[in-house]
ZAMARGU-4260 file (C-alpha; in steps of 0.2 Angstrom, whole numbers, plus 5000, padded with zeros to 4 digits):
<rodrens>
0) 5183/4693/5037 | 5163/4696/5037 | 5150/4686/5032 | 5144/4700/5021 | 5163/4702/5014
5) 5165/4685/5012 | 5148/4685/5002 | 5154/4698/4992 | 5171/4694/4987 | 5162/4676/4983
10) 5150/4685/4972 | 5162/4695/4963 | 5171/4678/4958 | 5158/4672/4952 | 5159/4671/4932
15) 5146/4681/4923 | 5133/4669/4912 | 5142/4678/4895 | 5158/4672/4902 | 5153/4654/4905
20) 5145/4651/4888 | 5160/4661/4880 | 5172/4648/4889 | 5159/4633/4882 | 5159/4640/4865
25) 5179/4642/4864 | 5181/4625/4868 | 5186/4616/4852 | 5179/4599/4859 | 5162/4599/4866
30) 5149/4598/4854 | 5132/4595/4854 | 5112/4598/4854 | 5099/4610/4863 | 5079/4602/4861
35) 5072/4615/4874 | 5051/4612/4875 | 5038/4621/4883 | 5045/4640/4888 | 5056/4643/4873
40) 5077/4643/4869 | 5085/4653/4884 | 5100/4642/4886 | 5103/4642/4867 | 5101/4659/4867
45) 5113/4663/4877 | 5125/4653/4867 | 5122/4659/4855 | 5126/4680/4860 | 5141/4675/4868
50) 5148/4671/4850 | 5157/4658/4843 | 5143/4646/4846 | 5146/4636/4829 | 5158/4626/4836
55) 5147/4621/4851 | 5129/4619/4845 | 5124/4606/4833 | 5108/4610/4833 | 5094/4618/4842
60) 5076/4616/4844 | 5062/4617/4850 | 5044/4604/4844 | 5032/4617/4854 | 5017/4608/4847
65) 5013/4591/4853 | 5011/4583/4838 | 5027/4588/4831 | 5035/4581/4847 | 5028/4568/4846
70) 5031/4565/4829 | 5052/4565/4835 | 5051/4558/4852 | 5037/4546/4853 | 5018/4545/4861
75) 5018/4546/4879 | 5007/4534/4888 | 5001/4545/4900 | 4999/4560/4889 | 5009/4572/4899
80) 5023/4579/4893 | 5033/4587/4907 | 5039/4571/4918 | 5056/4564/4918 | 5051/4549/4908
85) 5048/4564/4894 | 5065/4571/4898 | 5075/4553/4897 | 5069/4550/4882 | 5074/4568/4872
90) 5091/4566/4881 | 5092/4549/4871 | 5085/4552/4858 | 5096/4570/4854 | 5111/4559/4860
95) 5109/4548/4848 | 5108/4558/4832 | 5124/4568/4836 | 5134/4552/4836 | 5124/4547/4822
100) 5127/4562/4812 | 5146/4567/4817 | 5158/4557/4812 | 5171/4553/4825 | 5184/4547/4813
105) 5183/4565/4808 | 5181/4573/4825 | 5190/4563/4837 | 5192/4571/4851 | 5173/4578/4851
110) 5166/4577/4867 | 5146/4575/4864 | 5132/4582/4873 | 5112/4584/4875 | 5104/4595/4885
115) 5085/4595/4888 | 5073/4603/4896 | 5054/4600/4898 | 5043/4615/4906 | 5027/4624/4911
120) 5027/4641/4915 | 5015/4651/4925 | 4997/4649/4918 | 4987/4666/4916 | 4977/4662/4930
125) 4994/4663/4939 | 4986/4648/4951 | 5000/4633/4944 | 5017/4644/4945 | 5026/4632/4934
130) 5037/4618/4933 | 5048/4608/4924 | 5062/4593/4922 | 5081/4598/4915 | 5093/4587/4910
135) 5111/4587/4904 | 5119/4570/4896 | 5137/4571/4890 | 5155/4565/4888 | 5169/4568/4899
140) 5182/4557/4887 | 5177/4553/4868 | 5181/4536/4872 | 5167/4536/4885 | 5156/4524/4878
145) 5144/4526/4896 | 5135/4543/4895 | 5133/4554/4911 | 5119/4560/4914 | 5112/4576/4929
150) 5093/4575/4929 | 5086/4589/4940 | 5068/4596/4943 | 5062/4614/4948 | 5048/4624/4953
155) 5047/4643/4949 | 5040/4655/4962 | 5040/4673/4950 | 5024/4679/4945 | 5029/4681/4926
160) 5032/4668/4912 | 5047/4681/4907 | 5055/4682/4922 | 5054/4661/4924 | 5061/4659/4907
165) 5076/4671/4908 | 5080/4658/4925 | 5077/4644/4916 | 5091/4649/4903 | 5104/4655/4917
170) 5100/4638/4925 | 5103/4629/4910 | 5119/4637/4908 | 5125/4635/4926 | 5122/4615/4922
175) 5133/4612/4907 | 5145/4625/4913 | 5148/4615/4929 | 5146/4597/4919 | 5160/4599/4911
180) 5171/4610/4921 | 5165/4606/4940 | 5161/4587/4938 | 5173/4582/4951 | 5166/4592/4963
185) 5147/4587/4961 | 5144/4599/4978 | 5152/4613/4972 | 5142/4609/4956 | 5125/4608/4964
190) 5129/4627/4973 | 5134/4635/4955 | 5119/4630/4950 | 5112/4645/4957 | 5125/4656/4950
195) 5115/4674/4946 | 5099/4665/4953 | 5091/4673/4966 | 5084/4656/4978 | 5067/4664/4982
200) 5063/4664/4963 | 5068/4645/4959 | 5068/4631/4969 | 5077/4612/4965 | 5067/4598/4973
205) 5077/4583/4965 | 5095/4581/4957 | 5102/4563/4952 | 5118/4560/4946 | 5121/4544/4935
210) 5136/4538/4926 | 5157/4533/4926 | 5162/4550/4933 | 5150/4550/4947 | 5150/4533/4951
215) 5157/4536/4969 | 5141/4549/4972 | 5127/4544/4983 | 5110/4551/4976 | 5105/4552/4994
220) 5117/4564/5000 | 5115/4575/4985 | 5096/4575/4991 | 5104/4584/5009 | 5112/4597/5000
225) 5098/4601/4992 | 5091/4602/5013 | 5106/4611/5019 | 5107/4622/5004 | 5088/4630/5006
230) 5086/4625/4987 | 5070/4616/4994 | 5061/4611/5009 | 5059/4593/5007 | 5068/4579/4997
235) 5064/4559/4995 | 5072/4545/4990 | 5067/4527/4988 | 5074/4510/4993 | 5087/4511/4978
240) 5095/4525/4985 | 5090/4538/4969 | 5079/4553/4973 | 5062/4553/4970 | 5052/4568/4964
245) 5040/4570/4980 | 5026/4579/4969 | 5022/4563/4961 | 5026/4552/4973 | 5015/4560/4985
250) 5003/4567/4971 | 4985/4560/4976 | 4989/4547/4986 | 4982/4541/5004 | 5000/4546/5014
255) 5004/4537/5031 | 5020/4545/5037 | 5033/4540/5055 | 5046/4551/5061 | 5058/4545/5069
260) 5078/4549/5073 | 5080/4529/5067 | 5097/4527/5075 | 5096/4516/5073 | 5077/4508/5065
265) 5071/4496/5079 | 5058/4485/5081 | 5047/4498/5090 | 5049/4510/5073 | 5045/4491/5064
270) 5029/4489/5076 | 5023/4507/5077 | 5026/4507/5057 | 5016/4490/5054 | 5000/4491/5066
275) 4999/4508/5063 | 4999/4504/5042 | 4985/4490/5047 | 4973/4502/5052 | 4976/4513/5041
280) 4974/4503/5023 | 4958/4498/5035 | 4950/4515/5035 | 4934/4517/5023 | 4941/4533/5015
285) 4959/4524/5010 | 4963/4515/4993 | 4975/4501/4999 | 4984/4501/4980 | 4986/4519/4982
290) 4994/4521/4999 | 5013/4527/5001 | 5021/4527/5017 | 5034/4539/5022 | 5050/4536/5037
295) 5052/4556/5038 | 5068/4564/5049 | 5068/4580/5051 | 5085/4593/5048 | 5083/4596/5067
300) 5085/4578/5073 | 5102/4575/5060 | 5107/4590/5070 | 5103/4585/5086 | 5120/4585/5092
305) 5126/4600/5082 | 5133/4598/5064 | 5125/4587/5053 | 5135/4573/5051 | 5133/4563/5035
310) 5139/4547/5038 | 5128/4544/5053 | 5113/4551/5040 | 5121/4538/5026 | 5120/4526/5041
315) 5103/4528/5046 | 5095/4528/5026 | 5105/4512/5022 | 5094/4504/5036 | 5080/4511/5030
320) 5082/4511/5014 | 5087/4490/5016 | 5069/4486/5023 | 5062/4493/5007 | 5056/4512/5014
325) 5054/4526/5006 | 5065/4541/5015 | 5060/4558/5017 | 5073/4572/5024 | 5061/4587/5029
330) 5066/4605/5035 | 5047/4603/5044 | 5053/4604/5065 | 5031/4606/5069 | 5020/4592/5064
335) 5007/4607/5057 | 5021/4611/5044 | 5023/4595/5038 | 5004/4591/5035 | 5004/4607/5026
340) 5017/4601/5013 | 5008/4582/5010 | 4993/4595/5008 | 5000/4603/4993 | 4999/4584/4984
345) 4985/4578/4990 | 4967/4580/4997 | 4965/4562/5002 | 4967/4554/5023 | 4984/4557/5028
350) 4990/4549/5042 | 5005/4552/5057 | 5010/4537/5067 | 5017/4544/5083 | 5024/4541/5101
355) 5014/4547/5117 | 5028/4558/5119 | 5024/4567/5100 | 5007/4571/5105 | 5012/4579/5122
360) 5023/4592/5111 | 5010/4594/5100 | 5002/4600/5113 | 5016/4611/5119 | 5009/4629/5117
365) 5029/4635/5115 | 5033/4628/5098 | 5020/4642/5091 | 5024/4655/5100 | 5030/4663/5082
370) 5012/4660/5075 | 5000/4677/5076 | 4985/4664/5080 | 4996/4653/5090 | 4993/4633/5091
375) 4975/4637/5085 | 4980/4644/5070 | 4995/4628/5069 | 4978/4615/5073 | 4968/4622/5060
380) 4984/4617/5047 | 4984/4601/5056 | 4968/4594/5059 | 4960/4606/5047 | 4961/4590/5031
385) 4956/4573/5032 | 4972/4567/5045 | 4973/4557/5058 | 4983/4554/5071 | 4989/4533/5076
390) 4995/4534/5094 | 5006/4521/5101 | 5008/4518/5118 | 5025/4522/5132 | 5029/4513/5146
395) 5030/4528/5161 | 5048/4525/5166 | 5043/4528/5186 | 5029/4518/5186 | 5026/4506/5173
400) 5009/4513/5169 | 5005/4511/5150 | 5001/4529/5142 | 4986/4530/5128 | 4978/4542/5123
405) 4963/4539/5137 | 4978/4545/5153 | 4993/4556/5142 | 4996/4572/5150 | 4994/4588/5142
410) 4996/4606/5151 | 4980/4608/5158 | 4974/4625/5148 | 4976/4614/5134 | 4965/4598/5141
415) 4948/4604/5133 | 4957/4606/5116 | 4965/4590/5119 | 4948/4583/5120 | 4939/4591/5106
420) 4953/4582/5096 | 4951/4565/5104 | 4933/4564/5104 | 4932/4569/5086 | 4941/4553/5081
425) 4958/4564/5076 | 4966/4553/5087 | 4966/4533/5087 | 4975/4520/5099 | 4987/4508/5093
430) 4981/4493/5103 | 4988/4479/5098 | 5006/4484/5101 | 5017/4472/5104 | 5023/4475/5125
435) 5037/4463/5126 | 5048/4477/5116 | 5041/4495/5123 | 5057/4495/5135 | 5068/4497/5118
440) 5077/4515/5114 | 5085/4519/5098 | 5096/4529/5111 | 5100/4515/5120 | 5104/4503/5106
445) 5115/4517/5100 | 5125/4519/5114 | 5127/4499/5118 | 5133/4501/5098 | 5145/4515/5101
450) 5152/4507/5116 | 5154/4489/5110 | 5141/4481/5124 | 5132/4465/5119 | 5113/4462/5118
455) 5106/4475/5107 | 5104/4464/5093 | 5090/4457/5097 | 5081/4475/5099 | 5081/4477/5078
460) 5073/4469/5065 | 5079/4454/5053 | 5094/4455/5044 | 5098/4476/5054 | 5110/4469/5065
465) 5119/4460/5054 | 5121/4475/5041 | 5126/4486/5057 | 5141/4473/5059 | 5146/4470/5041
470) 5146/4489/5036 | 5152/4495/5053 | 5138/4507/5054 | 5137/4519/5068 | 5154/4515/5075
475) 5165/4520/5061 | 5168/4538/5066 | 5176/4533/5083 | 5186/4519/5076 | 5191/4533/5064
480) 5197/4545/5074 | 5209/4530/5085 | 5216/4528/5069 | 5223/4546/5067 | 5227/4547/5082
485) 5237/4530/5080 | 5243/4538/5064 | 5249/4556/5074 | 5260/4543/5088
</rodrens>
């Protein structure tokens, strides 16, 4: 069958958004309350034309001014009022008045819900397109006394408040839909999320899923699907293994980012990362308690050898993620793209620790072959903001010569813009590298791993090696597949 016939035959099994909410509201068990705050009540709504609702909604609401909501939820210290901490604490707060206000001798078998939603549409000057959080808290078993909880945040791309409010409320449908009937399959769940929702118009840049029924799902490959989905182009998370929203992580703050395949993270990604990070807390335009750094991996490196596969990305972020680093999964292949997105959250210095062998591709006229003005038009996006570039040295294989920036070899039409860069302090030698390890490859570590040779211990930092050992990292899919075939025998 076709790509396009299988699209369609998927599409037309697909239940309608009447249909869903119908199937909701005929279920004589779940019960519970809509606070919807900011665009209006499209998920309600359509509850409520589907029929039948009374038996579903509890109550539905919507404190529109601040004071009012504040008045039911509490003062925000920070005075804003769509951010996840806003979100958490209507989804509490709701959650606790049903159970306070329904008795369960009574109803039994009443399985309770909040769902919550915090936005801000498109602002008449259409410059801010809109965002907001949404949120879903609920019971799978009236005994349940742990809630579940899906936490997700989205940004709107259509040019009209109506149009972004009618998606909101088939998004918000979509959730509880697949809450309740779809939890088991939290992948399955993320996809029908977009059910009647066209991706260009709506974009999902963090989900987390918390509580006893998704106890076995890892936050951080919900944060790939997001990736491998198109629902968004980027997606972080920190050393706890949730998913960070990378708006505020990134919003306003001096960014130093590494890219690297880390597989595994060695002490070269440990040096590059520190004396890199030492000059860069030591520039005159950088606030040292306002600094992120970022371990970036792009899709094309997970699928460097075809396929993504997952539990060589879940081993690469538990390494990262042990040494306390903040992860970002980008779908940013050119160096220019990735500038670009930090751009969007923040006008101050930026900074890209590289090898010698990064800044020669950069230099490589092909990667922008697809670009009307070419790598001009991909340097201006680079080089354009307040970024530089902190250059560690390589070890030339053949002759042993150290490469800086002073001898690296570009193409020679692109030597004078090579120069123009370099001279205008775009480009800074890391020169206090440490030279005893230049001779280390995650490559090589990897395949010593793979193949169960000695000595590549002593290539990664503290406390990796023994991680690698305990959890079997890197080397369970071979040991995997002798099984089955042990198993076949």
């Amino acid at each position: 069958m076709s790509t396009i016939a299988n699209k369609i035959k998927e599409f037309e099994n697909i239940p309608s958004i009447k249909a869903k909410t119908l199937r909701i509201n005929l279920q004589p068990d779940i019960y519970g309350t809509f606070a919807e705050i900011g665009a209006g009540q499209e998920t309600a709504r359509h509850f409520f034309r589907a029929g039948g609702a009374s038996g579903t909604i509890a109550k539905a609401m919507s404190a529109y001014d601040k004071s009012f909501s504040d008045a039911i939820y509490g003062v925000e210290s920070d005075g804003r009022y769509v951010t996840q901490a806003r979100l958490k604490t209507m989804l509490k707060h709701e959650m606790r008045l049903v159970e306070e206000r329904i008795d369960r001798k009574n109803n039994p078998d009443y399985l309770f819900f909040s769902y919550a939603n915090t936005v801000a549409t498109i602002d008449f000057s259409k410059r801010f397109k809109g965002h907001g959080w949404i949120g879903l808290r609920f019971q799978l078993d009236p005994k349940q006394k742990e809630h579940d909880e899906i936490i997700l945040h989205v940004r709107f791309k259509q040019n009209e408040a109506r149009l972004q409010q009618e998606t909101l409320g088939i998004l918000g449908v979509n959730l509880i839909y697949g809450a309740f009937f779809k939890y088991h399959k939290p992948r399955k769940l993320l996809k029908y999320l977009y059910d009647h929702i066209d991706k260009d118009t709506l974009e999902i840049d963090m989900i987390n899923f918390t509580g006893p029924s998704f106890s076995d799902v890892d936050n951080r490959l919900m944060s790939l699907q997001l990736i491998r989905n198109d629902m968004t182009d980027a997606v972080m998370f920190g050393p706890d293994g949730n998913n960070l929203l990378p708006a505020s992580i990134l919003y306003k703050k001096n960014i130093l980012a590494l890219r690297g395949s880390f597989r595994p993270v060695t002490k070269v990604n440990m040096d590059m990362f520190q004396k890199s990070y030492d000059i860069f807390v030591r520039e005159q335009t950088v606030d040292y308690d306002n600094t992120i750094v970022i371990f970036e991996i792009t899709l094309s490196n997970l699928r460097a050898s075809g396929e993504i596969d997952e539990q060589d990305f879940m081993d690469r972020a538990e390494l990262l993620c042990s040494l306390g680093h903040t992860v970002m999964i980008s779908k940013f292949q050119e160096y220019y793209k990735l500038v670009e997105y930090l751009n969007n959250y923040t006008k101050s210095r930026i900074g890209l620790t590289m090898g010698v062998n990064n800044l020669v591709d950069v230099f490589d006229e092909k990667y922008y072959r697809h670009l009307s003005g070419g790598i001009l038009e991909a340097f201006g996006k680079l080089f354009f903001k307040d970024l530089k570039v902190y250059l560690y040295p390589m070890k030339d294989a053949n002759t042993g010569q150290i490469m800086t920036s002073n001898n690296v070899k570009v193409h020679p039409r692109m030597k004078e813009l090579y120069k123009f860069f370099k001279y205008n302090n775009k480009v800074m030698d890391i020169i206090d590298y440490d030279p005893d390890i230049m001779d280390i490859f995650s490559r090589e570590v990897l395949k010593r791993i793979t193949n169960g040779e000695k000595g590549w211990e002593e290539m990664l930092p503290e406390g990796i090696s023994e991680i690698i050992k305990e959890k079997n990292l890197f080397v369970r899919k071979e040991i995997e597949a002798e099984e089955v075939e042990v198993d076949e025998e």
